[in-house]
N, C-alpha and C positions, 0 to 999 in steps of 0.2 A: 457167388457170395459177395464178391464185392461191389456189385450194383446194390445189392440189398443194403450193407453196409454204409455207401455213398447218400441212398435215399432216405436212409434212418440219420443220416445224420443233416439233410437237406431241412427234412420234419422237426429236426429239434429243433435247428436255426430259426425255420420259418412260425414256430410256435411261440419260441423266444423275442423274437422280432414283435408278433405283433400284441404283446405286453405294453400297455399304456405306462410310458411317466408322465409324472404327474409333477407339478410346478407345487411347491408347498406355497401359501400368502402368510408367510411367518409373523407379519405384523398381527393377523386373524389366530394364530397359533398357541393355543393355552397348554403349558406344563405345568400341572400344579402337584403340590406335593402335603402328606400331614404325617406328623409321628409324635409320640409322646418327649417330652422334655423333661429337664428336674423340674420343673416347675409346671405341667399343665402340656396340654398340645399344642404344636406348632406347626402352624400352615404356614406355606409359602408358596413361590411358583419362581419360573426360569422363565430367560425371554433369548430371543437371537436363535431359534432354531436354525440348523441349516440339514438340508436332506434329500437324499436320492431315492424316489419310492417308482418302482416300476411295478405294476398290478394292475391284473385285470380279474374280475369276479371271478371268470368262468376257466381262467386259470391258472388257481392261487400256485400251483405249484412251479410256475415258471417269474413266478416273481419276487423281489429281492427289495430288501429296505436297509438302505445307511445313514444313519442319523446321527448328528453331532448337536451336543449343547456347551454354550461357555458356563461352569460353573459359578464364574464369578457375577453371573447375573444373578442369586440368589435374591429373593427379594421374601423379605416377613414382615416386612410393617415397622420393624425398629431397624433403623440404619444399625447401629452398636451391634446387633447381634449377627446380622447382616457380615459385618466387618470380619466377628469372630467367628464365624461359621467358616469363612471365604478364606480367610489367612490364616487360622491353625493349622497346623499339622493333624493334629486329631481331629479334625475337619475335613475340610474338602479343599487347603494347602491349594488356591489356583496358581500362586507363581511356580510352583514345580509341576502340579496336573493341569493345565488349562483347559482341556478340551473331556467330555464323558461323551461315548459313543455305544451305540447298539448296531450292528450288521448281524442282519440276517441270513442265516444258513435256511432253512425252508421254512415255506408258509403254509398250510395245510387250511383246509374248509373244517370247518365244526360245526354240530348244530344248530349254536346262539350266534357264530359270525366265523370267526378266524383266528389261526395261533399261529404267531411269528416265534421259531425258534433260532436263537443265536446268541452273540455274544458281546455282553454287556462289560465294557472298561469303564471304572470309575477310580481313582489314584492310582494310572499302571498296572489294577490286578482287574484279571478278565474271567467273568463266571459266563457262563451257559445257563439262559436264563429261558421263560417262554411268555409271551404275551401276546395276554389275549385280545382281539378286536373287534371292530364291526366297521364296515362302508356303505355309507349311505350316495346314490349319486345325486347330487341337486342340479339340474340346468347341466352342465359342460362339466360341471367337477362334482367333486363330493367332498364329505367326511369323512377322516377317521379317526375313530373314539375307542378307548381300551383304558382301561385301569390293572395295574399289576401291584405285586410287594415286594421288596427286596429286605434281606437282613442287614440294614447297616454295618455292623461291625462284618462282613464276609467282605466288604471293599475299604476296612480299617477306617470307615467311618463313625467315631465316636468313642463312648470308652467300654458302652455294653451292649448286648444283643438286643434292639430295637428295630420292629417293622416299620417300616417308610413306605406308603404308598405313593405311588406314582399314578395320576392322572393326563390323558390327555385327549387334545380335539383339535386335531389339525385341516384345515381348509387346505383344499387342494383345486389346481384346474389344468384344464390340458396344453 
């Protein structure tokens, strides 16, 4: 029993092992984001990705993704709102939260691509979120693309329950 044991867990090592990471080219890395406002929609995007993504197509389930963005890179086209987005409390407060992160607990195959399940911090509170994807490989790397929603106010962003989509398309290589 305990060779079996030993070589069950050789198998996991060596499955785990040969999971590709992948180099994000964060400068290529678009976060963009839309949600309603008092006044109209408001797009914006985040810059400064930084992340650990180990995956391989064929076996999503040994693969794991940590992702970090500065909040304070919010960017909408008006510096002012910008400012007051960034530095309220009813905001997204970056001198006390600086950093929103997603690690993933499992990635599963789907139909249309892939679902990262894990757990998304954004001001200190952490929900259990799922996002969807897709990988395309190009030449040595690839893409990954995925759009999700989060309820604003569940990470005390804001003053009401408002959907935020989140976009993204990260360049990757080995």
């Amino acid at each position: 029993m305990k060779i079996i044991g030993a070589y069950a867990v050789c198998l996991a090592f060596m499955a785990f092992s040969l999971v590709t990471e992948w180099t994000i080219d964060a400068a290529k890395a678009r976060i963009t984001f839309k949600t309603n406002g008092t006044f109209g929609e408001i797009k914006g995007s985040f810059s400064g990705l930084k992340a650990t993504i180990k995956f391989d197509e064929d076996s999503p389930s040994s693969a794991s993704i940590i992702a970090y963005i500065d909040p304070k890179t919010i960017e909408t086209g008006i510096s002012l709102r910008n400012k007051h987005l960034g530095e309220k409390e009813e905001f997204l407060n970056v001198s006390q939260y600086p950093l929103a992160s997603f690690t993933s607990k499992q990635i599963q195959k789907t139909t249309t691509g892939y679902r990262a399940i894990g757990d998304m911090t954004i001001k200190g509170i952490t929900r259990l979120i799922e996002i969807p994807f897709t990988f395309s490989k190009e030449g040595s790397g690839g893409v990954f693309k995925g759009q999700f929603t989060l309820n604003a106010l569940d990470y005390k962003v804001g003053k009401d329950s408002r959907p935020v989509t989140l976009s993204f398309e990260i360049a990757v290589n080995k």
